[in-house]
C-alpha positions as CSV (number, residue, x, y, z in Angstrom):
1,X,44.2,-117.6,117.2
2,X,46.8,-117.7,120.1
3,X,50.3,-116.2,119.5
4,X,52.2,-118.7,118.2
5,X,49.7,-119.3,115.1
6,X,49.8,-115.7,114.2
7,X,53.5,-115.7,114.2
8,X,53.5,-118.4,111.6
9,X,50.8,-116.5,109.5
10,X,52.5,-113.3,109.7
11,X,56.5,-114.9,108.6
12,X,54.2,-116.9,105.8
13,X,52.7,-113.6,104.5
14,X,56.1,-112.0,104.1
15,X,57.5,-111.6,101.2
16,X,60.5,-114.5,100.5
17,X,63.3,-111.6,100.1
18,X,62.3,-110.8,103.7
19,X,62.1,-114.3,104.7
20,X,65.6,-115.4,103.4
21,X,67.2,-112.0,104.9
22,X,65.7,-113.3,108.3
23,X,67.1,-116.5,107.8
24,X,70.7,-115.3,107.0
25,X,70.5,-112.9,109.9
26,X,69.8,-116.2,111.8
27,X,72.4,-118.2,110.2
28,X,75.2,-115.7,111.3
29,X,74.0,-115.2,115.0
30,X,74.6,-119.1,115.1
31,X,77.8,-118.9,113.2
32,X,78.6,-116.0,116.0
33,X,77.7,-118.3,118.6
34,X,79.4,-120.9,117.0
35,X,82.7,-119.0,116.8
36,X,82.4,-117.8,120.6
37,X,81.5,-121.9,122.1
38,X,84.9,-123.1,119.6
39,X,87.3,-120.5,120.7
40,X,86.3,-120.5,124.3
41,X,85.2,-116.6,124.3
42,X,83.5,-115.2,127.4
43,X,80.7,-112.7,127.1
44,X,79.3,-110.4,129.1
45,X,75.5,-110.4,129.8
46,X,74.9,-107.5,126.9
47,X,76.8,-109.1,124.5
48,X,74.8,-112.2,124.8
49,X,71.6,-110.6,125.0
50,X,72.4,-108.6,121.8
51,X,73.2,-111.9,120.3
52,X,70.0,-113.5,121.8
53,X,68.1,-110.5,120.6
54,X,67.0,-110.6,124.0
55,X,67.4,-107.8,127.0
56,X,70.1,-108.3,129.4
57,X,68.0,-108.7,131.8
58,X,66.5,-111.7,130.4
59,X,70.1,-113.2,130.4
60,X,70.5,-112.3,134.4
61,X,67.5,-113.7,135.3
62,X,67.9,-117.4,133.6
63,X,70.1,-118.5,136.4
64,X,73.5,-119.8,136.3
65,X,73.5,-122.8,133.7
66,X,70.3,-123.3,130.4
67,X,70.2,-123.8,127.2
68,X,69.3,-122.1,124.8
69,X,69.6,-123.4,120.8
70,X,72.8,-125.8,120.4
71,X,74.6,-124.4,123.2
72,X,74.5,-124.5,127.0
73,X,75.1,-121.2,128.7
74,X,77.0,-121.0,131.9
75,X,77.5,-118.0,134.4
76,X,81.6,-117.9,134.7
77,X,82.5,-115.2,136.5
78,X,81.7,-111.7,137.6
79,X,84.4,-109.3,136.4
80,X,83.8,-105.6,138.0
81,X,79.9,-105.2,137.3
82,X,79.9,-107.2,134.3
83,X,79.0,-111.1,134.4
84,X,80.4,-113.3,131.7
85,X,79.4,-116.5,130.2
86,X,80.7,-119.1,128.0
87,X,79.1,-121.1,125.5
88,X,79.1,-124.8,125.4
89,X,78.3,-126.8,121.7
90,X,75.4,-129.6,122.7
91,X,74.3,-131.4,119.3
C-alpha cells in the first residue's frame, strides 16, 4: 500500500474526537491564513512555516511565487535576515 492509502487508513481508524480536533485545528490555520491575506500582514519564513506545519526551510526553497491551499504566496522582501511573504486569497 503506497503512502497516501495508509494515511487515509490510519485518519479512518482514529477515533472521531480525534478526527474533529484535527479538523478544527485545520479550520483555524485557514482562518489564520485568512486573517493575514485580508489585512495585508507580512510574514516571515517561520511564521509561515509554523502555520504550514512545515520547516522553514521548506518555505525558502519554494521559490518566490506558489500556492499553496486558497492562497498564493509571494516572496516580498528581505528585512535584515528574515524574508517576508504575503498571502494572496485565490477561490
Amino acid at each position: 500500500m503506497n503512502d497516501l492509502n495508509s494515511g487515509i487508513v490510519d485518519d479512518q481508524l482514529l477515533p472521531r474526537e480525534t478526527r474533529m480536533m484535527q479538523l478544527s485545528h485545520l479550520i483555524e490555520t485557514l482562518r489564520i491564513a485568512e486573517e493575514v491575506a485580508t489585512k495585508g500582514y507580512l510574514i516571515s519564513s517561520s511564521e509561515l512555516a509554523d502555520l504550514m506545519d512545515v520547516n522553514a526551510s521548506a518555505v525558502t526553497s519554494r521559490g518566490d511565487h506558489w500556492s499553496w491551499r486558497n492562497w498564493v504566496i509571494s516572496r516580498v522582501r528581505r528585512e535584515g535576515n528574515q524574508i517576508l511573504w504575503q498571502l494572496e486569497r485565490v477561490d
